[in-house]
N, C-alpha and C positions, 0 to 999 in steps of 0.2 A: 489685243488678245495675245496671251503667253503662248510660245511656243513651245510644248515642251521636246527636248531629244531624247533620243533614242538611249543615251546614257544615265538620263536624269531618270527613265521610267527606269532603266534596269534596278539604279540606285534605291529608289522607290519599293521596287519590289523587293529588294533584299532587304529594306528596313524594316517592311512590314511583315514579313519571316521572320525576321530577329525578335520583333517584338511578341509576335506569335509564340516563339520559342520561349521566349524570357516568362512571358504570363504562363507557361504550362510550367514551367522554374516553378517559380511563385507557389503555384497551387502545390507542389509537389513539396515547397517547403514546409507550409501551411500544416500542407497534411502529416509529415513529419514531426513537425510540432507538436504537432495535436496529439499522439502516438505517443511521446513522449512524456507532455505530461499528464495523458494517462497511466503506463508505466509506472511514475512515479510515485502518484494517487494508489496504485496498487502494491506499492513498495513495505514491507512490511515491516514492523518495528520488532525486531527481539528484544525481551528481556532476560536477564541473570534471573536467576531461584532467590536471590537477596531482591532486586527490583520486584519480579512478580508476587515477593510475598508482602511486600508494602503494600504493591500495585492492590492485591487482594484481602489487605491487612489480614493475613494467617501466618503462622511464622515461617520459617525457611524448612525448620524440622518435618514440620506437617507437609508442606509440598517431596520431600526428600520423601518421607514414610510412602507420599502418593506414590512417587515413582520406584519405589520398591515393589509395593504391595498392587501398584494399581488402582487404588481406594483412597480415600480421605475419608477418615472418621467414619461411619456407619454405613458404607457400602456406596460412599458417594463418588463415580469418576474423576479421577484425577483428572485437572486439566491436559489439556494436548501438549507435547512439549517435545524439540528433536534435539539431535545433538550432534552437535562440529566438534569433530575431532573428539575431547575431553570434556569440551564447553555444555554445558544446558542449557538452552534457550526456550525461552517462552514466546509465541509470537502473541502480537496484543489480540489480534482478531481471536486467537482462541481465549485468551483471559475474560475479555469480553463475555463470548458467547456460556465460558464454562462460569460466569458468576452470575447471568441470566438465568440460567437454565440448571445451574447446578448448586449454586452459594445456598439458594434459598431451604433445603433439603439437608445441606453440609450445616446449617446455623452461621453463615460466616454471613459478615453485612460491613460495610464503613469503604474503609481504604477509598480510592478514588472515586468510588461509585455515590461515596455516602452525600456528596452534593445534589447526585441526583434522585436519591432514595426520599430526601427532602422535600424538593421541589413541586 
């Protein structure tokens, strides 16, 4: 039979803290992780008024009239759009949603969507 000392249980007990510690580490990286790339998933993609009028196949003039007038064509909302400094951005989540909800009313159809207009 091992005998164990008095230094070997203290040892003992400190390692089994450490590792205590280290697996709550772990989790707390994990969970960091995770956080991140969520984040990222939520990260949004701007586009330029030349990208979003591809993105929408309409031309850059008609998105420019939008954010004049606040309209496209017959009283249709202009998509959402902010702006940095001088810059105009399109974010995609709003291009999306405004050619859902909005293209169909404006006559606009194709641009990126039209693979799924197909489908």
């Amino acid at each position: 039979m091992q005998v164990i000392t008095t230094d070997a249980l203290e040892l003992m007990v400190q390692f089994n803290a450490t590792i205590k510690i280290l697996i709550e580490e772990i989790k707390n990286l994990q969970a960091l992780v995770a956080e991140m790339k969520a984040a990222t998933s939520r990260k949004k993609a701007l586009f330029s008024p030349k990208e979003a009028a591809v993105y929408l196949n309409v031309s850059e003039a008609t998105l420019a009239r939008g954010r004049s007038e606040g309209v496209i064509g017959d009283r249709t909302p202009t998509p959402e759009y902010i702006k940095i400094g001088d810059s105009v951005k399109y974010p995609e989540e709003d291009l999306i949603r405004w050619y859902k909800e909005e293209a169909p009313r404006f006559g606009g159809r194709g641009g990126i969507f039209a693979r799924e207009d197909t489908a």
